[in-house]
C-alpha positions in Angstrom: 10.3 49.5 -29.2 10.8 46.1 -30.6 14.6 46.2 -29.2 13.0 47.1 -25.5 10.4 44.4 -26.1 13.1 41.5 -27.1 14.8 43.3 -23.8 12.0 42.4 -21.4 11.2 38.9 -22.9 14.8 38.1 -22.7 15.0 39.6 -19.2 11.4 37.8 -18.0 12.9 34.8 -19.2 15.8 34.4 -17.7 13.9 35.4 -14.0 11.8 32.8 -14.5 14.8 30.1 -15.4 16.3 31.8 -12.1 13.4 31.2 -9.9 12.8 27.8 -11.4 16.4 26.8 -10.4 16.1 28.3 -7.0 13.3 26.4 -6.4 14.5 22.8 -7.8 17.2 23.9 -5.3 15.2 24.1 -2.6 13.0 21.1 -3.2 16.5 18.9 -3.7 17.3 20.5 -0.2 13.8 19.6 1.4 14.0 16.1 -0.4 17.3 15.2 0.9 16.3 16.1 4.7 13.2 14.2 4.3 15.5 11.2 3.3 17.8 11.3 6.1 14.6 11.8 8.4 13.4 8.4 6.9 17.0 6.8 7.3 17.0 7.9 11.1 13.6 6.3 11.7 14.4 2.8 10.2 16.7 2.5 13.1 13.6 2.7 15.2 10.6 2.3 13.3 7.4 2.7 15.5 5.9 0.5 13.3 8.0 -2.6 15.2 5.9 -1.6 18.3 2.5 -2.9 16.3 4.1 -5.6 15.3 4.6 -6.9 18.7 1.2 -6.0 19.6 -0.1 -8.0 16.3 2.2 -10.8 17.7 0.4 -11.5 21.0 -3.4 -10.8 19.3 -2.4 -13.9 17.4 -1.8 -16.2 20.4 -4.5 -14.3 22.1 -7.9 -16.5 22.3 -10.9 -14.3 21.1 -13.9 -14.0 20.0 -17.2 -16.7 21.3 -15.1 -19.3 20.3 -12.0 -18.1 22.8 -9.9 -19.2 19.8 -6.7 -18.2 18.5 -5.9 -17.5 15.3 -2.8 -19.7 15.0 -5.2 -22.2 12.6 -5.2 -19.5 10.0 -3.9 -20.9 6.5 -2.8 -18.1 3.8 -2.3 -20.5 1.6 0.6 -22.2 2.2 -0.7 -24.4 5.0 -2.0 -24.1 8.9 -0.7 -21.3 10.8 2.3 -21.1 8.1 3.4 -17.5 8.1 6.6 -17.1 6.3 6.5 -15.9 3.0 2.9 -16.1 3.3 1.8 -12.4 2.9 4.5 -12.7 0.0 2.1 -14.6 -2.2 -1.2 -12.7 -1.8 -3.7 -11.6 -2.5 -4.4 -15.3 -4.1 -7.1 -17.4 -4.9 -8.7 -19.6 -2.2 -10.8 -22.6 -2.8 -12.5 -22.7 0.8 -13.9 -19.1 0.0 -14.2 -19.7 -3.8 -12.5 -16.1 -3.7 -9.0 -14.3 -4.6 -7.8 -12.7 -0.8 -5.7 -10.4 0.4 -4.4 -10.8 3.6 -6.7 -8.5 5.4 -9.9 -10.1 3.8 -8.3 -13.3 4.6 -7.4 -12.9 8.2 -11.3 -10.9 8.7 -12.0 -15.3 7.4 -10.2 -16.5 9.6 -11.3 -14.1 12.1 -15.1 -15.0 11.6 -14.6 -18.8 10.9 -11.7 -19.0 14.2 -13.3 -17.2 16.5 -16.7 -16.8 15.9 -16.5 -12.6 15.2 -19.6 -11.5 12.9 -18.1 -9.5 9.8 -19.1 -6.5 11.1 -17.5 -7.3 14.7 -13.9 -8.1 13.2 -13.9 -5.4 10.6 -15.8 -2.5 12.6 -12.3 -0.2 13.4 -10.4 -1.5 10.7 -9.5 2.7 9.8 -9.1 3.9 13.4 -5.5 4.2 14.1 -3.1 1.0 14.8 -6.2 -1.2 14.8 -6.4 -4.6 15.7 -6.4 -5.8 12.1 -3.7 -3.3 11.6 -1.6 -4.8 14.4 -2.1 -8.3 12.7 -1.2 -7.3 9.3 2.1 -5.4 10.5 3.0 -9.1 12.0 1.5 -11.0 9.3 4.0 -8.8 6.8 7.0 -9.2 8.6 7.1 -12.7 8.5 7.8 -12.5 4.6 10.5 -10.1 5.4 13.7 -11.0 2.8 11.3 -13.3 0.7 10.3 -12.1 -2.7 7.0 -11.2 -3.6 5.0 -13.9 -6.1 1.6 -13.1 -6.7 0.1 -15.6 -8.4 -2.3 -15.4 -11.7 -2.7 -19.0 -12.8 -5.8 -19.5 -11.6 -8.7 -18.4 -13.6 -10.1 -15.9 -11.5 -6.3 -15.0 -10.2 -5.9 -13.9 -14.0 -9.6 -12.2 -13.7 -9.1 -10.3 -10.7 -5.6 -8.9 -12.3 -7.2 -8.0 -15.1 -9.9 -6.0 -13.4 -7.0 -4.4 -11.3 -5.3 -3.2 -14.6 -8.5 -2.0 -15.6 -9.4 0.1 -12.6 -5.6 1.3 -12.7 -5.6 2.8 -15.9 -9.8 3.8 -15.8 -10.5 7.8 -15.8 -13.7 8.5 -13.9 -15.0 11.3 -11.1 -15.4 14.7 -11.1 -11.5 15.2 -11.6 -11.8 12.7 -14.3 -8.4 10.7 -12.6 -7.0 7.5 -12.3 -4.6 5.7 -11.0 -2.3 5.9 -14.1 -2.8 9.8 -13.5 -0.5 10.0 -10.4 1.5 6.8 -11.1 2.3 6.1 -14.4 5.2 8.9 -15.1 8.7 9.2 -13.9 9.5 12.0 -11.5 6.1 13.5 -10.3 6.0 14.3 -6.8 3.1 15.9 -4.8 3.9 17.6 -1.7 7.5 16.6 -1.8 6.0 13.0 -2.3 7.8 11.2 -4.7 5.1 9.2 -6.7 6.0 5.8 -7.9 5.6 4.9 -11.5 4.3 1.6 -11.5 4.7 0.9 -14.9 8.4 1.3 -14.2 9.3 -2.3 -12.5 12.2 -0.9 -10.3 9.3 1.7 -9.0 6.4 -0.3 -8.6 8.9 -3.0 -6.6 10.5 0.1 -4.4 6.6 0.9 -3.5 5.5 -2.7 -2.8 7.8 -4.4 -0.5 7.3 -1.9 2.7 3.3 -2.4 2.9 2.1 -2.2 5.9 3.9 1.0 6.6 4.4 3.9 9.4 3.1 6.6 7.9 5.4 10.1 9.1 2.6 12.4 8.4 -0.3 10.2 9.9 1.8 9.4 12.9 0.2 5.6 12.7 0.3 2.3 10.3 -1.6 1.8 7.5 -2.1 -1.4 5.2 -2.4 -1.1 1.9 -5.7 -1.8 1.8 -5.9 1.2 3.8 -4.0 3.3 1.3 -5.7 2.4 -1.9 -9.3 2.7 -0.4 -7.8 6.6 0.8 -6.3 7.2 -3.4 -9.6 6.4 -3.7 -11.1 9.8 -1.7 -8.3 11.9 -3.4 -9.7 10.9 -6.8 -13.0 12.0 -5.6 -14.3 8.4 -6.9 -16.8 6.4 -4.5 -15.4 4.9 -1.3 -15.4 1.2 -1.9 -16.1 -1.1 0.6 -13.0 -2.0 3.0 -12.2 -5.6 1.7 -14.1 -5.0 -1.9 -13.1 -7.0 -4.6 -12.0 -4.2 -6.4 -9.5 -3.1 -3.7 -8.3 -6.9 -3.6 -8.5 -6.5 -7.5 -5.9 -3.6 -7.7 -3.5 -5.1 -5.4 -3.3 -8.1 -7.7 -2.1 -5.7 -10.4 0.0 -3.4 -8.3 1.4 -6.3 -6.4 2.1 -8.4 -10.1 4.0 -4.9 -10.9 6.5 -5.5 -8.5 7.4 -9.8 -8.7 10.1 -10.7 -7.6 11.2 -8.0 -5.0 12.1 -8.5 -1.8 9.9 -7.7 1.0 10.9 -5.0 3.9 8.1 -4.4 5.5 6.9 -3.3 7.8 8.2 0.2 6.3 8.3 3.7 6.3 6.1 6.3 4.1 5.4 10.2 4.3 
């Protein structure tokens, strides 16, 4: 009996070592279509179409005020857009507030042209938005710049260390955070690689193509957009779309990866 029984556990054993190969097999397989999938879409990402679109709604007078939004500053000066969305989110003295772009440009927005709050942020989630449109642009004008988020301000250094905070805090029904998902080399969900963003090389990977064409969503989304939809998967409270803790999590996530080179707008599942 005991001969039959080392017989089974060494024959169950080496099945499940068999099927566990097969399927790392097939998941290398699946992963390595996926990539060349992604490689055949950079050569035409539908994400340039937005762009263009976000291109003229910045020329385009709107609003009561029939205004453009070439007046915006993101900080480095009037209408400056290079290497602009490169340094945010950042503090701004005129709103006595650390921005990201979106909340920025929903200022400039309201101040420009006159919108209400409501009226410039009202279909911020419906697909290739307005605001999405704008960011796309907004993005690619730091294309090839490196990404320097700034903390030297007081409530720069506050807002990242409310975004480490809220990165590494367990809470919900699921009892997950951030760090849950993201904070471990080689976990994948769905065929989804998940970036460790306590890995610099990861977090930087992950950073520099936000905005991004999302495959499986057939549209753009900012990251805004993203982080307020980890949100739902952790089962935690919906923020508020521009929320100070959305603004305060990209201050951490974007302080992760310093230093990269911005590519977006880019490609994601």
């Amino acid at each position: 009996m005991r001969v039959l029984a080392s017989g089974l556990a060494v024959f169950f054993a080496g099945a499940v070592l068999t099927l566990a190969a097969a399927d790392d097999d097939q998941t290398g397989r699946a992963m390595e279509q996926i990539q060349k999938y992604r490689q055949m879409l950079q050569d035409g990402n539908p994400a340039d179409l937005l762009e263009m679109r976000g291109e003229q709604l910045w020329v385009t007078p709107r609003g009561p005020s029939r205004a453009t939004l070439e007046q915006c500053d993101f900080g480095l000066g009037t209408g400056k857009l290079e290497g602009a969305d490169a340094q945010l989110p950042r503090y701004f003295a005129d709103t006595d507030q650390v921005q990201d772009v979106e909340s920025r440009l929903v200022t400039c927005m309201m101040r420009l042209q006159g919108l209400t709050r409501e009226e410039a942020t009202a279909s911020w989630y419906l697909p290739d938005s307005d605001l999405a449109a704008l960011v796309t642009f907004i993005a690619a004008k730091s294309k090839g710049m490196p990404i320097r988020v700034p903390t030297a301000h007081r409530k720069e250094a506050r807002m990242h260390a409310i975004g480490r905070e809220l990165f590494f805090r367990r809470s919900g029904p699921l009892d997950f955070a951030c760090a849950t998902c993201h904070s471990q080399d080689g976990r994948r969900i769905r065929l989804q690689e998940l970036p460790n963003f306590l890995d610099r090389k990861d977090a930087q990977a992950s950073m520099v193509t936000w905005p991004a064409y999302r495959v499986s969503e057939g549209t753009v989304w900012t990251l805004e957009h993203r982080v307020t939809d980890c949100f739902r998967q952790m089962r935690w409270p919906q923020p508020e779309y521009l929320s100070d803790a959305i603004v305060a999590l990209e201050v951490y996530l974007r302080k992760q990866a310093d230093g990269a080179i911005m590519d977006a707008p880019g490609i994601k599942r």
